[in-house]
C-alpha positions in Angstrom: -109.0 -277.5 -13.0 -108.9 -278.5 -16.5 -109.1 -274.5 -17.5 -106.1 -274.0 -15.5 -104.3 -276.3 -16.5 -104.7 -275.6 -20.3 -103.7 -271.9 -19.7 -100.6 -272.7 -17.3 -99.6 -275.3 -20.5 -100.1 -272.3 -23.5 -98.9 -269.7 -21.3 -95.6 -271.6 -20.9 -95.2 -272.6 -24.9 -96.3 -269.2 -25.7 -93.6 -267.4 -23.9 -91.0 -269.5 -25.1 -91.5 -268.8 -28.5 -91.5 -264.8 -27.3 -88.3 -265.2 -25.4 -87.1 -268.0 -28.6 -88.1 -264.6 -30.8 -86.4 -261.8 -29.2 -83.0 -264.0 -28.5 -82.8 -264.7 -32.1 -82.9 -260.8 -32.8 -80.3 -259.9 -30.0 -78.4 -262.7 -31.9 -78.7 -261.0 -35.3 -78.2 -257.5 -34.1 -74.5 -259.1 -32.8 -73.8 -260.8 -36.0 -75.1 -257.4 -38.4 -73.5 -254.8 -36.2 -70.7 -253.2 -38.1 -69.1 -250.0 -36.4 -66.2 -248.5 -38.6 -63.4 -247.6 -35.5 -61.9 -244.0 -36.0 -58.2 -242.7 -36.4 -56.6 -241.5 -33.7 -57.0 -237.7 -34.9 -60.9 -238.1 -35.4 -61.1 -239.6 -31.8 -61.8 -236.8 -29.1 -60.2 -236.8 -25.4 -61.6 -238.9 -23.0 -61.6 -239.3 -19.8 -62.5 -242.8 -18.0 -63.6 -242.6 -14.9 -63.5 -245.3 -12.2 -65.5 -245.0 -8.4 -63.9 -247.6 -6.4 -64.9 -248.9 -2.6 -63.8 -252.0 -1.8 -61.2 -253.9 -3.0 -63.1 -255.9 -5.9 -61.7 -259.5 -7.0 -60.1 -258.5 -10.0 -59.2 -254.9 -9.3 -55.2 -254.9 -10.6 -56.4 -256.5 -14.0 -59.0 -254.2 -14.5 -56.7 -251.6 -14.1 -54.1 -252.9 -16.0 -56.5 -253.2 -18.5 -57.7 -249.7 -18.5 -54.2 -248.1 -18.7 -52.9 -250.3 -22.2 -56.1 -248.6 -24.1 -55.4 -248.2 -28.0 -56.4 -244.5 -27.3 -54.6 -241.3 -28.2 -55.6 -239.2 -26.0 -57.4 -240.0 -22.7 -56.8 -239.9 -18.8 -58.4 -242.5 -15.8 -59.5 -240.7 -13.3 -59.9 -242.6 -10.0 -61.9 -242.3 -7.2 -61.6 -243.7 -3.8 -63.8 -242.7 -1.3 -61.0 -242.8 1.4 -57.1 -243.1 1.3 -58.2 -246.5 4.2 -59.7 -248.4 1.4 -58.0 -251.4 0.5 -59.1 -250.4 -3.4 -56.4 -246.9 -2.7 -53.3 -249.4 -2.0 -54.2 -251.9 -4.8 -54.6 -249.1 -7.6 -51.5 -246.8 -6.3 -49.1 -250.2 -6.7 -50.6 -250.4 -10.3 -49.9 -247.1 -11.4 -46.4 -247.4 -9.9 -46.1 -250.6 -12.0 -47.5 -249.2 -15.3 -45.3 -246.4 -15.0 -48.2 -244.5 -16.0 -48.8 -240.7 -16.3 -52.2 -240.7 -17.6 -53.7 -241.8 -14.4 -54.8 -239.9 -11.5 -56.4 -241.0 -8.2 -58.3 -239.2 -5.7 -60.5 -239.3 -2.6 -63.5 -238.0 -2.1 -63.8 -234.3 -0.7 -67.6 -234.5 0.8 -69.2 -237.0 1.0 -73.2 -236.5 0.3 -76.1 -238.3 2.5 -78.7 -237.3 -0.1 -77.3 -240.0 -2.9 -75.2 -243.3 -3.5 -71.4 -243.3 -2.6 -70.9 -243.8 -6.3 -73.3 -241.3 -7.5 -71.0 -239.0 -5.2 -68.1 -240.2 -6.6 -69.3 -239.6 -10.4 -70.4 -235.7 -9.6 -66.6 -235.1 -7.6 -64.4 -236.8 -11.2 -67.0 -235.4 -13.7 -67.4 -231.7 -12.0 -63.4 -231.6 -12.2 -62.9 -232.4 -15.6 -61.8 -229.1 -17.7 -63.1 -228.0 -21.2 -60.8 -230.1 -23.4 -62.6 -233.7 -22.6 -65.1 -233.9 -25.1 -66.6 -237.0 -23.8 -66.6 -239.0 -20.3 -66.6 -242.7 -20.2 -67.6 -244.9 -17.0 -66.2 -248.3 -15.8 -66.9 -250.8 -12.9 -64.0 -252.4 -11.3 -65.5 -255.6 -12.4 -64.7 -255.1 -15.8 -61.7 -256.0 -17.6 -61.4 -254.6 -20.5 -59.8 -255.3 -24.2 -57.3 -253.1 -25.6 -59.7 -251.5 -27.9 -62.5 -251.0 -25.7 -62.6 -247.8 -25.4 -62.1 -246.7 -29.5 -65.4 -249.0 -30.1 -67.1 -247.0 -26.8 -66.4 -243.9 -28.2 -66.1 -244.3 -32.0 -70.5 -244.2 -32.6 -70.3 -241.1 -30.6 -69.1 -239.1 -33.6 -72.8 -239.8 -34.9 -74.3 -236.6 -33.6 -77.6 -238.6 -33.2 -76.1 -240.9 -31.0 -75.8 -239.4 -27.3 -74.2 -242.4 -25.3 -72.8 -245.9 -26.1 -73.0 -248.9 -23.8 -72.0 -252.5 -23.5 -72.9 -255.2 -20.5 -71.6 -257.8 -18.6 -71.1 -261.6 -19.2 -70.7 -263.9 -16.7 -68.9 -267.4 -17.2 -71.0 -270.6 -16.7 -68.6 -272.9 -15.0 -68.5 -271.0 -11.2 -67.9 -273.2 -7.9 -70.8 -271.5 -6.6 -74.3 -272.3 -7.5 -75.4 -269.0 -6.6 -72.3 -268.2 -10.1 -74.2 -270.2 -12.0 -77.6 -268.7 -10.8 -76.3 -265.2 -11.7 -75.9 -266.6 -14.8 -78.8 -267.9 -15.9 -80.8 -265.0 -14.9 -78.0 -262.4 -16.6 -79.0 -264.4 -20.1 -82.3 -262.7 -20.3 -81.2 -260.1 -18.4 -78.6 -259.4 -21.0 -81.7 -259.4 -23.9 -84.1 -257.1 -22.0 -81.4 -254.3 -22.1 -80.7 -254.5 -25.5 -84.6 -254.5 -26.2 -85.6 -251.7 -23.3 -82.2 -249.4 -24.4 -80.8 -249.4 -20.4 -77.5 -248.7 -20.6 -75.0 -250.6 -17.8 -72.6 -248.4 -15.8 -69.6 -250.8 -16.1 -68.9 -249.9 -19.8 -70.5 -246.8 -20.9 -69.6 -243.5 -22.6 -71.4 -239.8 -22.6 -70.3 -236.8 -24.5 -70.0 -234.0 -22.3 -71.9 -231.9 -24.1 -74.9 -234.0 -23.7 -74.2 -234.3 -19.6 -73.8 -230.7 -19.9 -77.2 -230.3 -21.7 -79.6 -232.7 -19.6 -78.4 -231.8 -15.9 -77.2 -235.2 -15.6 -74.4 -234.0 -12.5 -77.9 -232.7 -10.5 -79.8 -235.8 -11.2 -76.9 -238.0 -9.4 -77.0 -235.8 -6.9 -80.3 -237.1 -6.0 -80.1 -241.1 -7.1 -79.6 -243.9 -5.8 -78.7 -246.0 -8.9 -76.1 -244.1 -12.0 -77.2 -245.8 -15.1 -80.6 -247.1 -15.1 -82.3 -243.3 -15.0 -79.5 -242.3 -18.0 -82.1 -243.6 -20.6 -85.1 -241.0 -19.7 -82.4 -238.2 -19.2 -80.9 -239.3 -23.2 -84.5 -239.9 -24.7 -85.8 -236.7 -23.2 -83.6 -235.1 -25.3 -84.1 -236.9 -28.3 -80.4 -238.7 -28.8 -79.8 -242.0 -29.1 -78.6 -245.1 -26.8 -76.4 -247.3 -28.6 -75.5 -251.1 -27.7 -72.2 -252.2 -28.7 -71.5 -255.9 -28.9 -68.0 -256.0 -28.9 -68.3 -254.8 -25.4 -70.2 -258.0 -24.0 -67.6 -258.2 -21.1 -66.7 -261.3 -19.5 -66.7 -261.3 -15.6 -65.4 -264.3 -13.9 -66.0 -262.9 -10.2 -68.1 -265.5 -8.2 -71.5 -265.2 -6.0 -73.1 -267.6 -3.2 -76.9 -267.8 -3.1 -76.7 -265.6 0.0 -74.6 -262.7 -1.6 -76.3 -262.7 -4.7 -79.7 -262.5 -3.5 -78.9 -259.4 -1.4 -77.8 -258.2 -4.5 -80.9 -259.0 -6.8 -83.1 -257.1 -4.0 -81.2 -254.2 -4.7 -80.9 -254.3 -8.1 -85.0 -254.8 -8.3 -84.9 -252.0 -6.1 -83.3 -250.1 -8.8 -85.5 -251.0 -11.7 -88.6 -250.5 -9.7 -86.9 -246.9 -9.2 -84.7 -246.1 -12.3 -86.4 -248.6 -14.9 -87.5 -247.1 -18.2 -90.0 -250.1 -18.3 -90.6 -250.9 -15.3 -94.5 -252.4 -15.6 -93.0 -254.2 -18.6 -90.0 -255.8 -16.5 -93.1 -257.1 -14.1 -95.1 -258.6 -16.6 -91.9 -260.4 -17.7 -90.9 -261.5 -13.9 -94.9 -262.9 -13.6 -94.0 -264.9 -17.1 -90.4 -265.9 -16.6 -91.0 -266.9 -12.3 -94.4 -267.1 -12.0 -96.0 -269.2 -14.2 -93.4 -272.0 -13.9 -94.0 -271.6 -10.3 -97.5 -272.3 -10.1 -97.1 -275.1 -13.3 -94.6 -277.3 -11.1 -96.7 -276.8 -8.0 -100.1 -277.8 -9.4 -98.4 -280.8 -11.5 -97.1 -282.1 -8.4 -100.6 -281.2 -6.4 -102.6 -283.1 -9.1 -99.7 -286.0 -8.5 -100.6 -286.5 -5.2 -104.6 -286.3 -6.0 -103.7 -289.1 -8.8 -105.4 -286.7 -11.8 -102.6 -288.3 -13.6 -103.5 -287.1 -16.9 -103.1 -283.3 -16.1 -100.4 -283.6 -14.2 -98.5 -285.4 -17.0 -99.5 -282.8 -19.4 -98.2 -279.6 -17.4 -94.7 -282.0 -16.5 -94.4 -281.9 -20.3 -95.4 -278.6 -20.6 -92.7 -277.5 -18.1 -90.6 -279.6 -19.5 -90.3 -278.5 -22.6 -90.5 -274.7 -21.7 -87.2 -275.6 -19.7 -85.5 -277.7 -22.3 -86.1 -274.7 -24.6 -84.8 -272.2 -22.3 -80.9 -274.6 -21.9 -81.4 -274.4 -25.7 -81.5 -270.9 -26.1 -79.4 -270.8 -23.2 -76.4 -272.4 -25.1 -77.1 -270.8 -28.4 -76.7 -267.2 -26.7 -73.2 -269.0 -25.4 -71.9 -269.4 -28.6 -73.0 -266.3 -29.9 -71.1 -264.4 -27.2 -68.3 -266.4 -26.8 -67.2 -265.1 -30.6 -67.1 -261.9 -29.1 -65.2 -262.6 -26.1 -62.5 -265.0 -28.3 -62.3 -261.2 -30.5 -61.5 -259.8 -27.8 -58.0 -262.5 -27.1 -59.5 -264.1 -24.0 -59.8 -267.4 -22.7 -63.1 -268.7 -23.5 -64.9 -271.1 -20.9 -65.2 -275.0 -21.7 -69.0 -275.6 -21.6 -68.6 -279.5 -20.4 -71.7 -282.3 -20.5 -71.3 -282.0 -16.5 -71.8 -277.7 -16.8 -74.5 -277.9 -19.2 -76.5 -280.5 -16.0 -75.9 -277.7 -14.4 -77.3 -275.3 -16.2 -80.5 -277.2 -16.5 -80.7 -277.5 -12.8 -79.8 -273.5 -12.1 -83.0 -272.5 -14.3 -85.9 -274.0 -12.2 -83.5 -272.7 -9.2 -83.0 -269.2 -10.8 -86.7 -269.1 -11.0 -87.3 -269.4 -7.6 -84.4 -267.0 -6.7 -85.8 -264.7 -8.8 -88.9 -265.1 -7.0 -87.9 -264.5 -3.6 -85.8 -261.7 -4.4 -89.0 -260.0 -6.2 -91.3 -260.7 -3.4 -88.9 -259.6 -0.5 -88.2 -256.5 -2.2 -92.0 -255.2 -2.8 -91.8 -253.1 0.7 -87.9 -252.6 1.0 -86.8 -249.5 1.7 -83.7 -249.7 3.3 -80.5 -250.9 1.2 -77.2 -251.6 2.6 -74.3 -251.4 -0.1 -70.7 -252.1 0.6 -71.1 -251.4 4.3 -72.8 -248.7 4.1 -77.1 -248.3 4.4 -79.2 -246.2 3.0 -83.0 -245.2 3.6 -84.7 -244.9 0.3 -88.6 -243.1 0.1 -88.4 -242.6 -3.4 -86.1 -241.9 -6.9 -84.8 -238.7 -5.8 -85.3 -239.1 -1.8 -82.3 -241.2 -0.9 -80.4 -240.9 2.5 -77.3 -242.6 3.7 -77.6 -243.3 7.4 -74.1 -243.2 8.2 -71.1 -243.2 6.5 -67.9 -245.0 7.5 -64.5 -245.6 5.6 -63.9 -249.5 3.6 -62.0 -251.7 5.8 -59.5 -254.9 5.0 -62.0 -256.7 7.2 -65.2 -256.0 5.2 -63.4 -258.1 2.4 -65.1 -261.6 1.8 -62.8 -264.2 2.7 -63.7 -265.8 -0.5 -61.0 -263.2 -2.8 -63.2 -264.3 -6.2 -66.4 -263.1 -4.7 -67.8 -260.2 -6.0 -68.6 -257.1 -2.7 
């Protein structure tokens, strides 16, 4: 017992100071990165394209957001997958608002049982885009963007080495829900292991056409379940580059219950274990990060209860410590984003003594989330996504079992939780 205990106590310390390590150079790469933004006549014709289903918490602002781009030349090009979703309403009364003539939404024509709804989605906009776009940029309807997000998505693109640039998302530490504040604890590393595996995120990305052209990219949606995590074997294969831009850390204030946020975990495990460019690696992370807290709590308190007193107070410590480390780290990678996101002109949460208790408590429960969510979706095959399910046998053997229009019942009641 004495063995185990010693190993359980190193292999916690040990990993800290890995996770400690590769925080501190996400942290530098934010602070060094330095992309000079383009004029407007070096900056090619973009189009933005955003697959809605659902009416999403923050839907008008995002595209609000998306229509005052400091951009010379680009279109949004919208797509509902029926004129019945709530999402078709919400975005027409925008448009009206913004007076806007840039902007153009449509349905979907067929839809396809052999992929996602948003996969779908991304082969109708990008297969209708003429010759003069030069690159194609993708949003989620979660995202709220600055007014120069899309010059510093596209601007690195001009680098012919570069084939794609992506940022990711940021959630805010002071949710009503502990399942927010869960979602945000595990998006911290989450956040990191991006950055270090080069996965690009679908909610704030940007392709040249040429290169979507070039790698097949409209066939391989087609076939998928998931639209960003298999972009990084398609852009590798061809030898171009996948570049993270910090100033597009973007700040999502939707909120999640335990319930709705572990359905979601499941399916975005199911992605990675699909999709992921590392997906052995992102295991032997999930056994350090859940697992071996897990068992260290669970023996401490089972050598409490046989009174070996000694090693239980040593592996207390050990976890202990190994938590402590991880608010630490978890507060230092606050402040380093939240310099971003005051860049950016928006509100920056208030981290309060009472929110930081918080915190502490949501990483032993994140841990255990984590857990469950790994270990329920080990033989899961069936996914059910906005309303809709779909069978899953492997990467590129995806069927949707029946398709159905959004309704304005399928809503949450909650209007700030994310679908």
């Amino acid at each position: 017992m004495q063995d185990l205990t010693a190993f359980l106590s190193k292999s916690l310390i040990s990993w800290l100071v890995i996770q400690v390590c590769l925080t501190l150079i996400f942290l530098l790469y934010l602070r060094s990165y330095k992309q000079p933004l383009l004029s407007d006549d070096q900056l090619p014709k973009t189009a933005v394209i955003l697959c809605l289903r659902g009416a999403d918490p923050f839907l008008p602002n995002c595209v609000r957001s998306l229509l005052k781009q400091n951009y010379p030349e680009y279109d949004l090009k919208l797509i509902v997958d029926s004129p019945e979703d709530p999402a078709f309403k919400i975005a027409k009364e925008v448009i009206t608002e913004m007076g806007a003539t840039n902007c153009q939404i449509s349905t979907l024509r067929t839809v396809r049982h052999n992929c996602s709804l948003k996969c779908n989605s991304l082969v109708q906009a990008v297969s209708d885009l003429d010759d003069s776009y030069q690159v194609v940029a993708l949003v989620d309807a979660d995202t709220i963007v600055h007014t120069n997000w899309l010059r510093e998505l596209v601007s690195p693109l001009t680098n012919e080495k570069v084939g794609l640039t992506t940022g990711n998302r940021w959630y805010v530490p002071t949710g009503k829900y502990w399942g927010s504040l869960v979602r945000y604890a595990g998006n911290v590393s989450t956040v990191v292991q991006m950055f270090l595996f080069q996965v690009p995120w679908g909610g704030s990305l940007a392709i040249k056409k040429q290169v979507l052209n070039q790698t097949e990219l409209l066939e391989k949606w087609g076939e998928a379940f998931g639209d960003d995590m298999l972009l990084h074997k398609v852009i590798k294969k061809h030898k171009l580059q996948i570049k993270f831009v910090p100033s597009l850390l973007m700040l999502n204030r939707e909120e999640s219950d335990l319930p709705n946020l572990l359905i979601s975990l499941k399916r975005l495990i199911l992605c990675s274990r699909l999709y992921h460019p590392n997906w052995l690696a992102l295991v032997s992370d999930a056994i350090s990060s859940i697992l071996f807290p897990m068992l260290t709590i669970i023996l401490a308190l089972g050598l409490l209860l046989a009174t070996e007193w000694n090693q239980a107070f040593s592996l207390f410590k050990s976890y202990s410590i190994y938590t402590i480390g991880l608010l630490l780290l978890m507060l230092v990678m606050e402040l380093g984003v939240q310099e971003i996101i005051r860049a950016q002109d928006q509100p920056v949460p208030q981290v309060s003594l009472t929110t930081i208790m918080k915190m502490l408590l949501a990483i032993p429960c994140t841990q255990w989330v984590y857990g469950l969510a790994m270990l329920s979706s080990i033989r899961m095959s069936t996914v059910t996504w906005r309303g809709l399910t779909y069978r899953i046998q492997s990467p590129w053997h995806i069927r949707l079992v029946e398709y159905h229009p959004y309704q304005w019942l399928d809503q949450p009641i909650d209007p700030k939780i994310s679908l």
